[in-house]
N, C-alpha and C positions, 0 to 999 in steps of 0.2 A: 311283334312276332306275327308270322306269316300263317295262323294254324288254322285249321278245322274248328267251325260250328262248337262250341262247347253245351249247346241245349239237349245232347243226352247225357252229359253228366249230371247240369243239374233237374234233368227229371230223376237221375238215382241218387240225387239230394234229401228231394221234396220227398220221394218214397221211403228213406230212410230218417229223414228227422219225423214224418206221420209216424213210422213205426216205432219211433225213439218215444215220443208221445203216447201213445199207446201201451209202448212196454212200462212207460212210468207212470200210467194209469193202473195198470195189471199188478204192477209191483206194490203199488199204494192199495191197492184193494186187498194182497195178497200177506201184507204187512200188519194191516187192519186185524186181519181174520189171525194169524199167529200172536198178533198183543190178546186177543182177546179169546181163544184155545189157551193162550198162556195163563189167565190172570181169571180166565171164570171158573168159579168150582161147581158149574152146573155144565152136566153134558150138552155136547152141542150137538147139530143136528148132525154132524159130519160124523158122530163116535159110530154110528155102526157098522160105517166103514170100517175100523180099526186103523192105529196111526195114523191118524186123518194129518195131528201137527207134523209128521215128518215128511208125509207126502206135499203139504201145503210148504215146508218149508224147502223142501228140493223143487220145489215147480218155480218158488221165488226166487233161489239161486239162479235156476235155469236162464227164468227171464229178466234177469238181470247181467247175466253171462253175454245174454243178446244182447241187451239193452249199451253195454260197453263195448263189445263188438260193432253196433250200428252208428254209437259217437264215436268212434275211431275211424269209420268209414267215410262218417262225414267230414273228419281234421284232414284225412288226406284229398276228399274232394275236394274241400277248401282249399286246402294253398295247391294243388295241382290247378284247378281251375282259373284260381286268381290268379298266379304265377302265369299260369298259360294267355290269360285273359288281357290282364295286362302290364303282366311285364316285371311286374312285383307283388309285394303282399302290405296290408295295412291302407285300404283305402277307406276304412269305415270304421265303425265301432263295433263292427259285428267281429272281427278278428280275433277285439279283446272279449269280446262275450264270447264270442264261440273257444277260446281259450279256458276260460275261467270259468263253461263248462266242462269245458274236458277234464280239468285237473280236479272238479267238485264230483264227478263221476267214478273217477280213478279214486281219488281218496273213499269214496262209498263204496266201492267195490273192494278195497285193499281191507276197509273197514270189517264190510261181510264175514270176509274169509276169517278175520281177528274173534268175533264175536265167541265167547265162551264162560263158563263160569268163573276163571280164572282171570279174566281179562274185564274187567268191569269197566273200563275205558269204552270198548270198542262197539257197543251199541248205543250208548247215546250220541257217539262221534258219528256213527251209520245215521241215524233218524235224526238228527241234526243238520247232519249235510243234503238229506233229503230232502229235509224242510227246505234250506236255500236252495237248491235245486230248482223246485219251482221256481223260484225267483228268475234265475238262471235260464230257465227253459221258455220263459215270458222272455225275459232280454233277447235272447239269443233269436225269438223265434220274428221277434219285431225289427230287429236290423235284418234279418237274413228276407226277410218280405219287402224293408227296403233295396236290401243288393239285388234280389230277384229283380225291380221294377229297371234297372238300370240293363238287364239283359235282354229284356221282351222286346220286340220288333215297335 
């Protein structure tokens, strides 16, 4: 194919998987702070706030609402770019990672929404998927910094 420069997409790559990182640092911090508002029966420094766990637990949502928004940004930079780039998709192992992020995201996210007393399922399957997650977000970030090297001049 005949196209345009593909190097500002992926500068809106590299800005959205930083921020993908980032949000799943914020999420992990913010996840911390609600196990343990949950589970200490000594006040924490947040109570004089008032409902400090439902504000900590809407800020979590929040950034996690981004957090699936910025990997779905990345799925379609992906195959637009590569598609565009060369011509098809599947030149690396990053495809299947950056896949098998996506669907460990969606599931943590589908999870979230599940979470209640009545559903005991759905928060060990959240903090579970999280945990691979990292994993996932090591893979994913190690082929995407090889595919990177095959674009630079």
């Amino acid at each position: 194919m005949d196209l345009p420069s593909f190097v500002w997409l992926w500068k809106i790559a590299a800005w959205s998987m930083g921020l993908s990182l980032l949000a799943y640092l914020l999420l992990a911090v913010t996840g911390v702070l609600m196990f343990q508002m949950r589970t200490s029966r000594h006040l924490s420094f947040m109570s004089a706030f008032g409902r400090e766990n439902q504000k900590v637990r809407d800020l979590h949502f929040l950034i996690g609402c981004c957090m699936v928004s910025l990997v779905m940004l990345l799925l379609a930079i992906g195959i637009v770019g590569t598609f565009g780039h060369f011509g098809s998709l599947g030149h690396s192992s990053h495809l299947l990672a950056g896949l098998i992020v996506v669907a460990l995201v969606l599931v943590s996210g589908f999870s979230a929404t599940q979470i209640s007393a009545r559903k005991s399922w759905a928060r060990p399957l959240h903090i579970g998927t999280n945990i691979i997650l990292f994993i996932g977000f090591a893979w994913v970030s190690l082929t995407g910094w090889i595919v990177v090297q095959k674009y630079l001049p």
